[in-house]
C-alpha positions in Angstrom: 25.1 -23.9 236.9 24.8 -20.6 236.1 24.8 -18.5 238.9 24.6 -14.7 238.9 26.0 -12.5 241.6 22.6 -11.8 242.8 21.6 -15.2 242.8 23.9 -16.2 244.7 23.5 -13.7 247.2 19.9 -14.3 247.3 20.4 -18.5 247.9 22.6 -17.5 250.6 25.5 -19.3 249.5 27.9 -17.0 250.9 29.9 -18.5 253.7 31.5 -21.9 255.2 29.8 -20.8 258.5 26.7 -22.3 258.1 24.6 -23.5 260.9 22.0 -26.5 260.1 19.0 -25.0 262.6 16.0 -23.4 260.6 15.5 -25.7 257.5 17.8 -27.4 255.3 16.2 -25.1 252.5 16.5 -21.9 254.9 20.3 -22.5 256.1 21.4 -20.0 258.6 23.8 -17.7 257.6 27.4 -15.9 258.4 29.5 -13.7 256.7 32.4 -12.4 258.4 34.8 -9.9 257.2 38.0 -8.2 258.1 39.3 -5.2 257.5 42.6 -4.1 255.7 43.8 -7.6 256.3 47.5 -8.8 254.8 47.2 -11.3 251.9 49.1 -13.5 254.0 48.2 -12.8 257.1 46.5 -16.2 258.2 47.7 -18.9 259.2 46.5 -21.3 256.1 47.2 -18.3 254.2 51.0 -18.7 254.6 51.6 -16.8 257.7 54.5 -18.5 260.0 54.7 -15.2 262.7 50.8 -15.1 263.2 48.5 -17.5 264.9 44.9 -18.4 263.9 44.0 -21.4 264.5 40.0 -21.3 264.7 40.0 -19.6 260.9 42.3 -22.0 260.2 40.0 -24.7 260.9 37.3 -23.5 259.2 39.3 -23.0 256.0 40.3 -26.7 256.5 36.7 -28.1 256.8 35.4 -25.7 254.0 35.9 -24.5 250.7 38.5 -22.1 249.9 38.6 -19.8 247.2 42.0 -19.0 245.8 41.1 -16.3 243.5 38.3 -14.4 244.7 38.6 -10.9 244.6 36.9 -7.6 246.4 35.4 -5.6 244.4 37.1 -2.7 245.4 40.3 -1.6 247.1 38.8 0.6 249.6 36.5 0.1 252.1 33.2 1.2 251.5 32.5 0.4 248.1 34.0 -2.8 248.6 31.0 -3.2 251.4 28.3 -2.0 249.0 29.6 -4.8 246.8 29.1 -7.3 249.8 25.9 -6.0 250.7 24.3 -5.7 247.0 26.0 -7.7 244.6 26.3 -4.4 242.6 29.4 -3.0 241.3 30.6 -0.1 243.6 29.3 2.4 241.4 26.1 1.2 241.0 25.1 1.1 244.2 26.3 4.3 244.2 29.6 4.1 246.1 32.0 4.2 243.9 34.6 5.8 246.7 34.7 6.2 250.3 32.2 8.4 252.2 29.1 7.9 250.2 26.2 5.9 251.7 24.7 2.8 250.4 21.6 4.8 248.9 18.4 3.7 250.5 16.4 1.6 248.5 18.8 -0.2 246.9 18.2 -3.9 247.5 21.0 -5.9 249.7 21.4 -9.5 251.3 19.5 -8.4 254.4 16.5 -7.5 252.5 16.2 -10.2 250.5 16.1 -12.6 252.6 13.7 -11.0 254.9 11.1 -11.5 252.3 11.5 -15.1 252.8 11.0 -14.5 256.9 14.8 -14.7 258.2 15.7 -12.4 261.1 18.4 -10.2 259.9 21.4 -8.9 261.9 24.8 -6.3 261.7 27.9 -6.1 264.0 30.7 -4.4 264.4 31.8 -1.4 260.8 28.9 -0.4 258.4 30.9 2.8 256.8 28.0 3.2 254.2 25.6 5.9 256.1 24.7 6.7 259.0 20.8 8.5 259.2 17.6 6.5 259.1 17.7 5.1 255.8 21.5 4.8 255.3 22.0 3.1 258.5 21.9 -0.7 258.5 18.3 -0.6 260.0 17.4 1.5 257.1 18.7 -1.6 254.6 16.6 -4.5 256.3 18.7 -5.5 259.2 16.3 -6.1 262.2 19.3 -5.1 264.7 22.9 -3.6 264.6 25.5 -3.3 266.7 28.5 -1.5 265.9 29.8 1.9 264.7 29.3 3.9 261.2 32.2 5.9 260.3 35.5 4.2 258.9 37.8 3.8 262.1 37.5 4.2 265.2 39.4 4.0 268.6 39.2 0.5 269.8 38.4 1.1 273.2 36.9 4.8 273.5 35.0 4.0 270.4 35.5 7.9 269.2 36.2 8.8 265.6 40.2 8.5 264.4 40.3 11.1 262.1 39.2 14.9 262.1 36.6 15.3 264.7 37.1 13.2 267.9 32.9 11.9 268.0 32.1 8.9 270.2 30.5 6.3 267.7 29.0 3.4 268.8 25.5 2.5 268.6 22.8 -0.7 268.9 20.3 -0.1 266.2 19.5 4.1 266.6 20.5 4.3 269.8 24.2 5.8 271.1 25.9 3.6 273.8 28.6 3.9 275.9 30.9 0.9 276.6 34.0 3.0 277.6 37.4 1.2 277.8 35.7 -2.1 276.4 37.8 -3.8 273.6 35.8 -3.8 270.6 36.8 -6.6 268.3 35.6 -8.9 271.9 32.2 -6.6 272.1 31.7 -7.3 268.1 31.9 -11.3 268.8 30.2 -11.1 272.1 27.3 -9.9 270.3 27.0 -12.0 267.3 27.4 -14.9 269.9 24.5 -13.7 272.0 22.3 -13.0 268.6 23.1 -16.7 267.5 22.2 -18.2 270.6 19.0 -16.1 270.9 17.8 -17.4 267.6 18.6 -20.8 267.8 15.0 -21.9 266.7 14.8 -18.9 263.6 16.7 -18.4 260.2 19.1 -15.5 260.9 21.3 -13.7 258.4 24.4 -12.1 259.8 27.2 -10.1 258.7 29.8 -9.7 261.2 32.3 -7.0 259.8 35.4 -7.1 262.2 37.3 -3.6 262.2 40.1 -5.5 262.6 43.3 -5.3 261.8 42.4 -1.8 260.6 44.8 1.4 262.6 44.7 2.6 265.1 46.6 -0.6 266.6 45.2 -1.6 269.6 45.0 -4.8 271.4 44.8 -5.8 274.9 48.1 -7.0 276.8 46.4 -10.6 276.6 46.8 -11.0 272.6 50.2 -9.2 272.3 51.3 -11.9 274.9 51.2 -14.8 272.9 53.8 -13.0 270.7 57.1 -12.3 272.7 59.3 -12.4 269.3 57.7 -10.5 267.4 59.1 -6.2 266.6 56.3 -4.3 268.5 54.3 -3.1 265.9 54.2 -6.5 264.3 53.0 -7.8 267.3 50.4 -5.7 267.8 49.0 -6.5 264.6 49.4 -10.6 265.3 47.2 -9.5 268.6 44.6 -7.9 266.8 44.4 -10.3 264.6 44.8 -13.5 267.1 41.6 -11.6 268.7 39.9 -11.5 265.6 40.3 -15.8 265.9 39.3 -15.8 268.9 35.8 -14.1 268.8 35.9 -16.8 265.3 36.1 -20.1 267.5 33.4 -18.5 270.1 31.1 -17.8 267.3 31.5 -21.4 265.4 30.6 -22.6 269.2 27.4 -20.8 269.4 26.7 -21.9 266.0 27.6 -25.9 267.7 25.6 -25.4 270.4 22.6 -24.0 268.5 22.5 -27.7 266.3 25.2 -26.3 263.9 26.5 -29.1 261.6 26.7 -27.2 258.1 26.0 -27.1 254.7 28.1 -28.8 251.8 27.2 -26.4 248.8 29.9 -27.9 247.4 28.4 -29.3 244.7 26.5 -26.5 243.9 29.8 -24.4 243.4 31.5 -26.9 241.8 29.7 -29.2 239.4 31.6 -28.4 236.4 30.0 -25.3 235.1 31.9 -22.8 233.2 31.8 -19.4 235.2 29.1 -17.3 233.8 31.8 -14.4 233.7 33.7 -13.8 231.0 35.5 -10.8 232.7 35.6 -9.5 235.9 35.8 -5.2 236.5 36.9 -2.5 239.0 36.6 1.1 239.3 38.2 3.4 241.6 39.2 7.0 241.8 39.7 7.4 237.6 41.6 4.1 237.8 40.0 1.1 235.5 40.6 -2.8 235.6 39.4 -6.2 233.8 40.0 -9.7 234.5 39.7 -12.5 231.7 41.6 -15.6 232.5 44.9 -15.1 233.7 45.0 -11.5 231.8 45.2 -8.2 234.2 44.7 -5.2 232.6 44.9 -1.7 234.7 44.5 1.4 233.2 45.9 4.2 235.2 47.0 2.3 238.0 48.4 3.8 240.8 51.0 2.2 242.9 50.6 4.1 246.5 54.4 2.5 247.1 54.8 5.5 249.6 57.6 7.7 247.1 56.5 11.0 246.2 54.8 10.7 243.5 53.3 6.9 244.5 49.7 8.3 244.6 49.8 9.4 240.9 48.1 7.8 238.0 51.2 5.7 236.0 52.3 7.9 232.7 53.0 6.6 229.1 53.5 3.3 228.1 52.4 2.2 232.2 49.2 4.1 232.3 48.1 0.9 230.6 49.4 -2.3 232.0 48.6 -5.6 230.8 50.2 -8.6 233.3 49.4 -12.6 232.8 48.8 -13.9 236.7 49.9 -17.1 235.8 53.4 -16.0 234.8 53.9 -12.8 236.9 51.4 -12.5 239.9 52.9 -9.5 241.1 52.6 -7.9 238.0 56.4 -6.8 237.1 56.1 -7.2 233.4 53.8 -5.0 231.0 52.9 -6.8 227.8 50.5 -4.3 226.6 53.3 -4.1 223.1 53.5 -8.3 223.1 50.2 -8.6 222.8 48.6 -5.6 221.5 45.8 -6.9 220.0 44.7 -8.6 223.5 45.2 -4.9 224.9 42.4 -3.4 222.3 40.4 -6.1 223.0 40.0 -5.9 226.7 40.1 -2.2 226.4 37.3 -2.0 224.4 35.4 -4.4 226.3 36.5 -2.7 229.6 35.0 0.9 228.2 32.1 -0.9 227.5 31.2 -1.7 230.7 32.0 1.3 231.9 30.1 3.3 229.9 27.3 0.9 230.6 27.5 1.0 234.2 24.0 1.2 235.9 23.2 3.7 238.4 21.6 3.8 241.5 17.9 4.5 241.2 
């Protein structure tokens, strides 16, 4: 197989959760996403303090990806990535606070071309006027907010100016004092049981575990042990699970018995990538097999210079995953000829990088 990024975004082979109403060749379709969530923080991730036992279960039943990575380390060009199957800065966001550009094609409007009902919930962060906004980048409905945090229950802005941000489709609403991770999977449950008998697309981005950390009495509860700050983020999370096993129910109830695409990931095909590349904030990376090259990386490990670019020898750092997945060792003078090469190919991309139209 050889399967492009925008392929596989437009055959809608994108998530475990899918439901078998509409056609077998028109599968209904989920993706779900978190937000700043641990690496570890899952139960069949490796967490012992946390409990999820819904995502758990899906991971279980479906296929889990071990070394998948976002395309960025912030959040929206990691979205526009998501959205497009572009790199950040071809769609245009190649940092936070720029909008998804209108025009520029994503999952939603692709497969409304081929008649699916298309829907948002819960943190777009990628615009937020008529063409910007998800209902300007062919979603049918959206529910949810468009700024990069807000208060979990108020629903206002966190940062700068306190605005009240919350919104289905154009229209500002008001659910005062309403947890919002529950609101985000009451309304993909409701959308999925509405369009039991139509080919929906849905992408349910959870602002959860994201600050500020809020969660209802009810969630912090089934953590008595834990320091309180820790257990805040086990609630959050716990309710993030929770809306997770009410959604794979409406999926049940709808007809919902899946799709293998197993064997349409897995048949033995090479990848089609020979390297995989990031760019953020003046800082470069490649991927090729278990080689990890950064070129002036920053560590953000909260000392006082943390946020700077790395100097001398570290400002290029080249790590083998297999031998040293946390990246403690630079190699870049063991294997320098490696280094030139992935350099080279590295600034070739870049230089080649496509923008938005």
């Amino acid at each position: 197989m050889n399967t492009t990024r925008r392929n596989f975004i437009a055959g809608s082979l994108l998530s475990p959760l899918v439901s078998a109403a509409a056609t077998p060749d028109r599968p209904n379709v989920l993706v779900v996403v978190l937000d700043d969530l641990g690496c570890h923080d899952l139960g069949y991730l490796g967490a012992a303090d946390l409990k999820t036992p819904h995502i758990d279960a899906i991971a279980e039943r479906g296929l889990k990806f071990r070394n998948w990575y976002s395309n960025a380390p912030v959040c929206a060009p990691a979205r526009s990535a998501i959205l497009s199957g572009r790199f950040p800065a071809s769609a245009g966001v190649a940092d936070n606070g720029l909008p998804l550009a209108h025009g520029i094609p994503t999952i939603a409007s692709a497969v409304k071309s081929a008649a699916y009902r298309t829907a948002c919930f819960g943190k777009w962060h990628l615009g937020n006027t008529n063409e910007t906004a998800p209902t300007g980048h062919g979603f049918d409905s959206f529910y949810g907010f468009h700024s990069g945090c807000v208060d979990y229950y108020s629903h206002r802005y966190y940062w700068g100016d306190n605005y009240h941000d919350l919104w289905r489709n154009r229209t500002e609403i008001f659910e005062d004092g309403q947890y919002l991770t529950d609101r985000i999977a009451d309304e993909a449950v409701d959308y999925i049981s509405r369009n039991r008998g139509n080919p929906f697309f849905g992408y349910i981005a959870f602002n959860a575990p994201h600050y500020p950390m809020h969660a209802p009495e009810k969630y912090k509860a089934r953590f008595p042990g834990l320091a309180k700050e820790r257990q805040t983020y086990a609630a959050m999370i716990a309710a993030v699970d929770d809306g997770m096993g009410r959604i794979e129910r409406a999926l049940e109830t709808a007809g919902v018995d899946g799709s293998d695409i197993l064997d349409t990931l897995v048949d033995g095909a090479p990848s089609p990538h020979k390297s995989l590349y990031w760019s953020q904030g003046g800082q470069l990376a490649t991927r090729r097999g278990p080689w990890k090259l950064v070129v002036n990386g920053r560590l953000y490990d909260r000392r006082a210079n943390g946020d700077k670019p790395l100097e001398g020898e570290d400002s290029v750092w080249l790590s083998n995953l297999d031998d040293d997945p946390g990246e403690t060792r630079n190699l870049r003078r063991v294997h320098a000829n490696l280094v030139d090469e992935l350099l080279t190919d590295l600034y070739r991309w870049r230089d080649a990088l496509r923008q938005p139209e």
